[in-house]
C-alpha positions in Angstrom: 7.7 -77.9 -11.8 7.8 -80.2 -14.8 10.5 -80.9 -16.6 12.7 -79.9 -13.4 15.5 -82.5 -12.5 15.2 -83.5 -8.7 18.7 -82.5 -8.3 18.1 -79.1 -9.7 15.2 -78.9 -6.7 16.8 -80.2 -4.1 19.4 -77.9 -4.6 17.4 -75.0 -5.1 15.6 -75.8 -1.8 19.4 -76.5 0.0 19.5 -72.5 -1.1 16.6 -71.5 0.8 17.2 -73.1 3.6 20.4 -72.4 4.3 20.0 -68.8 3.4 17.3 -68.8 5.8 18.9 -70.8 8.4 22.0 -67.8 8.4 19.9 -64.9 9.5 19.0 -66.8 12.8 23.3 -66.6 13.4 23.5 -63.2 12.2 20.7 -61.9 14.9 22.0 -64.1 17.9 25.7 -62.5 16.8 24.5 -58.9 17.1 22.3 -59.4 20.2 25.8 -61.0 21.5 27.3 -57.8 21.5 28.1 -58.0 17.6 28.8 -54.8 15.1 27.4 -54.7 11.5 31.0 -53.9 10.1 32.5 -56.5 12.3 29.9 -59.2 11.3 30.5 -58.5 7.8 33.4 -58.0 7.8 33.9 -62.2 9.4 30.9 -63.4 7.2 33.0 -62.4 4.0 35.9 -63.6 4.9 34.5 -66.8 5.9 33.0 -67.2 2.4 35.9 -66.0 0.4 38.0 -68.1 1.7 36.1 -71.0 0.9 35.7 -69.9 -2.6 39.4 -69.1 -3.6 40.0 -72.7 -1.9 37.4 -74.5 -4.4 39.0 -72.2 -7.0 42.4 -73.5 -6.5 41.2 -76.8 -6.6 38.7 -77.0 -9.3 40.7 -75.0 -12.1 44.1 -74.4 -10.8 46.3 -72.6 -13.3 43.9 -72.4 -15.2 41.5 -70.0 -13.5 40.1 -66.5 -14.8 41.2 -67.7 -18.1 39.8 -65.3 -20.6 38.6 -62.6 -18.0 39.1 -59.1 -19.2 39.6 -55.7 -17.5 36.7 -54.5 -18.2 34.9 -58.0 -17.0 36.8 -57.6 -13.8 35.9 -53.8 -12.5 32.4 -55.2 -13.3 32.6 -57.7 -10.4 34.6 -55.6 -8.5 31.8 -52.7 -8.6 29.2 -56.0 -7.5 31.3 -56.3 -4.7 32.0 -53.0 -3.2 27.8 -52.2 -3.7 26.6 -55.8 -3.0 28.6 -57.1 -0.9 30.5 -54.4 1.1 27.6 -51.9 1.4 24.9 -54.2 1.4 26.1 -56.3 3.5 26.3 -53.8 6.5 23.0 -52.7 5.2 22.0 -56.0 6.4 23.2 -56.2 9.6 22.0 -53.4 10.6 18.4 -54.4 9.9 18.7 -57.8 11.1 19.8 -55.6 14.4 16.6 -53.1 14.0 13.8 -54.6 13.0 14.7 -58.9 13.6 15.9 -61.8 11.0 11.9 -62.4 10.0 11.2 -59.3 9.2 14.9 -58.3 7.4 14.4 -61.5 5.6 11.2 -60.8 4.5 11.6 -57.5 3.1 15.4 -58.6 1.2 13.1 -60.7 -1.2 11.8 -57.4 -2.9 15.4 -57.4 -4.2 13.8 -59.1 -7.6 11.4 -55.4 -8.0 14.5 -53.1 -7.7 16.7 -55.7 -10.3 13.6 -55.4 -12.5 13.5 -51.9 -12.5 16.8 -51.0 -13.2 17.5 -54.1 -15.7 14.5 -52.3 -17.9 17.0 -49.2 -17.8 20.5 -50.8 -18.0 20.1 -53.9 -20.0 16.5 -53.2 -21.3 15.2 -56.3 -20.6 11.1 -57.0 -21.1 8.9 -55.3 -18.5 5.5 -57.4 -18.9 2.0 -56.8 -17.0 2.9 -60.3 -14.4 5.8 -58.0 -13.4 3.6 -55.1 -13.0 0.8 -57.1 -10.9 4.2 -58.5 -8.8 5.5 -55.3 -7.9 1.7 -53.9 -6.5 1.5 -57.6 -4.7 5.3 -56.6 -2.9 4.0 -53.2 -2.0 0.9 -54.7 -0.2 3.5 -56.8 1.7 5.4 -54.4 2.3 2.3 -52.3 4.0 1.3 -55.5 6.1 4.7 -55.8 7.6 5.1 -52.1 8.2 1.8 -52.8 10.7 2.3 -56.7 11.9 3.7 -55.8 15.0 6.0 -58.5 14.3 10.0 -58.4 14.5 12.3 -57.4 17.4 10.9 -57.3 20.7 12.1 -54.2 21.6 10.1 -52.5 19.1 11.1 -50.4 15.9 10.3 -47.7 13.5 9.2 -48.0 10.2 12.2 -46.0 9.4 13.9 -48.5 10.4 12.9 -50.8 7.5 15.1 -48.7 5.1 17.9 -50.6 6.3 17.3 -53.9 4.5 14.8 -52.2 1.7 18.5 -50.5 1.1 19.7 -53.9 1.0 17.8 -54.7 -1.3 18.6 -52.1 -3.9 22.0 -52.5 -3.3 21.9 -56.2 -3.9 19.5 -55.6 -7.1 22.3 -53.2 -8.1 24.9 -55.9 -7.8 23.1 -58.4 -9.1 22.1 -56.4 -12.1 26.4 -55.7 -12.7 27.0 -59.3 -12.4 24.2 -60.6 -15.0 25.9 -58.3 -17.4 29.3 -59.4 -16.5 28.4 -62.7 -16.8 27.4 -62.2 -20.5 30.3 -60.4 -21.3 32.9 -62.8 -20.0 33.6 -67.0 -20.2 34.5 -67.1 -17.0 32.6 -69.3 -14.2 29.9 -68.6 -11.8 32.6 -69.5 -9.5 35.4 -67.5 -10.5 33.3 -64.5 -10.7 31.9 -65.1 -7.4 35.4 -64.7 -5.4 36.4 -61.6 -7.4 33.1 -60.1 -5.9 33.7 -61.2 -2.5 37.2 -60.2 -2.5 36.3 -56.9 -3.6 33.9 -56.3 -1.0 36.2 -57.8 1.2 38.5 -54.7 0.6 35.8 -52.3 0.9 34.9 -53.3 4.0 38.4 -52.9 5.7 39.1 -50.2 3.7 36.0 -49.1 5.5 37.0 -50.6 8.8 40.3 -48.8 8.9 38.9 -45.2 7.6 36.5 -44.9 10.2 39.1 -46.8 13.2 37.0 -49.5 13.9 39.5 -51.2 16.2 37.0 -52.0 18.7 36.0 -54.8 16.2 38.9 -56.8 17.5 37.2 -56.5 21.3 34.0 -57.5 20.6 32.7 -60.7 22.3 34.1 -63.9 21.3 30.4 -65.9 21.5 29.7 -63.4 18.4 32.3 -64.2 16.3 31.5 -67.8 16.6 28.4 -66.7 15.5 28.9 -64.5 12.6 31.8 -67.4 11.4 28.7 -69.8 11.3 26.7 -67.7 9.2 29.7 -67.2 7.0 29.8 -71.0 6.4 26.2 -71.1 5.9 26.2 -68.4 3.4 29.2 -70.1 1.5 26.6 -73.4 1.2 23.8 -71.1 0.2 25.9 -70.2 -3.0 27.6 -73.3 -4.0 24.5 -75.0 -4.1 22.5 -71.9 -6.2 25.7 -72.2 -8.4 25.3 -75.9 -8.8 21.5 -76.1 -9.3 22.1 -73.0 -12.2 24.8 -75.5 -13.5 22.2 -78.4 -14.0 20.4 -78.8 -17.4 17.3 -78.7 -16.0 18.6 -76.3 -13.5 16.2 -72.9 -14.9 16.0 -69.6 -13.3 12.1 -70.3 -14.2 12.8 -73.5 -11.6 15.5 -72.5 -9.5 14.7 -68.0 -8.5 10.9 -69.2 -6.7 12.4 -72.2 -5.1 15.3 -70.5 -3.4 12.3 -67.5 -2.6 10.9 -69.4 0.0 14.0 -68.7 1.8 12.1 -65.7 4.5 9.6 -68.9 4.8 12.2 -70.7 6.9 14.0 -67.8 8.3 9.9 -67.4 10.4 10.2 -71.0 11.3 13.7 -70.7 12.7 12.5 -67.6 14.3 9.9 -68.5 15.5 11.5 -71.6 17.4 15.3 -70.1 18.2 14.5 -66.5 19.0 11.7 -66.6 20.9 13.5 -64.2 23.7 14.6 -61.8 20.9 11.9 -61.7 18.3 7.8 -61.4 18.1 6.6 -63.6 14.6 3.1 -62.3 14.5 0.2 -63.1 11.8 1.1 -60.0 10.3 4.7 -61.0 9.5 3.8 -64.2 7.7 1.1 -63.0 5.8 3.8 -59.7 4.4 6.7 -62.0 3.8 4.3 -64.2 1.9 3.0 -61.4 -0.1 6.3 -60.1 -0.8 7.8 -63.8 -1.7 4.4 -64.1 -4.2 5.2 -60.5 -5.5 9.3 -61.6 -5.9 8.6 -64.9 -7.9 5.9 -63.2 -10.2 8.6 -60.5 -11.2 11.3 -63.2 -11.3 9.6 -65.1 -13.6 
């Protein structure tokens, strides 16, 4: 950590927890009678609202000055994969297989953004990247047989839910990188064009397949999903600000905000004792996979 501002850290590590804080929410919602559309559907509009609100604020007239067309269906295609697919994605396997283990398995995000970054952008593809992949795979493995997860059992079919996550969100984040180079707009701005996008999608989904029902689910799990939303909006702003800072590095900043699954077992552990099982098994795969994410991170 040298040469890493304490503000840059404690930011970084704001990130984790509150990312891992939100899956806790997001499991008590659907064991309250939640629905993945419905829960994403409230946790993006929870965070987009806060974003366009900071946007007004922050920059005013002056916002998405110099964003192009092209810059723009880049965030919007984010959106619709990341955040409108992906999202359900996640829901779904917080549902399945428990928040630990979903958690857990999201952090191989960093192996799928690898792989296709090497195709897309053609970034470097080193042998610390190779020896992180086989560490996530042997994670992976350990979690498939820990046990661990939702009480009332699961199949390891059912971990293709958030492993599809996970592409989906390399996918996105893969889009956005290049967007980001490509345009002078701010981490910000280019955030709420993402969310709003996916925010589309997902009624546009909603309404296609006549998910009314949405509007009759239980109330406790809307207060729920509404809390995760406002967690997730934290999560961001403060990855956003620590990326801002000087000293702020993706070197620094990517393992920090890792440990995330770390603190999503702890919160388990303690809060859903009557819904989920955190075994041996389950720490020892989520920290594999966390080791496996930083080395192809960094």
């Amino acid at each position: 950590m040298t040469g890493a501002a304490p503000e840059a850290v404690a930011l970084a590590m704001l990130t984790a927890l509150f990312w891992g804080f939100s899956p806790i929410f997001d499991k008590r919602g659907m064991a309250a009678g939640g629905d993945s559309v419905q829960a994403s559907l409230v946790v993006v509009l929870v965070d987009s609202t806060v974003y366009w609100l900071l946007i007004v604020v922050l920059y005013g007239r002056s916002a998405f000055s110099g964003l192009t067309l092209e810059v723009a269906a880049v965030f919007v295609f984010a959106g619709v994969i990341g955040t409108g697919i992906g999202r359900i994605a996640i829901f779904v396997g917080v549902d399945k297989v428990g928040a630990s283990l979903n958690s857990a398995i999201l952090s191989t995000r960093p192996l799928f953004a690898a792989l296709i970054a090497l195709v897309v952008l053609e970034e470097p593809f080193g042998p610390i990247t190779g020896l992180g992949i086989v560490v996530i795979v042997i994670g992976l493995s350990v979690l498939t047989t820990s046990r661990g997860g939702d009480l009332a059992g699961w199949e390891p079919r059912d971990l293709l839910w958030p492993l599809a996550a996970a592409v989906t969100f390399a996918v996105a984040n893969v889009a956005r990188r290049y967007g980001m180079l490509e345009s002078p707009i701010s981490a910000l701005e280019a955030v709420a064009i993402n969310e709003t996008a996916g925010l589309v999608a997902l009624v546009a989904f909603a309404l296609a397949t006549n998910r009314r029902k949405i509007l009759s689910r239980p109330r406790e799990s809307y207060t729920y999903f509404v809390g995760a939303g406002l967690l997730t909006s934290v999560a961001m702003l403060s990855l956003m600000a620590a990326l801002g800072l000087e000293a702020g590095r993706i070197a620094i900043v990517d393992p920090l905000v890792a440990t995330a699954p770390f603190f999503t077992l702890v919160f388990a552990a303690v809060l859903l004792r009557d819904l989920e099982r955190v075994t041996r098994g389950v720490v020892v795969g989520a920290g594999l996979i966390v080791i496996g994410a930083v080395m192809v991170t960094v």
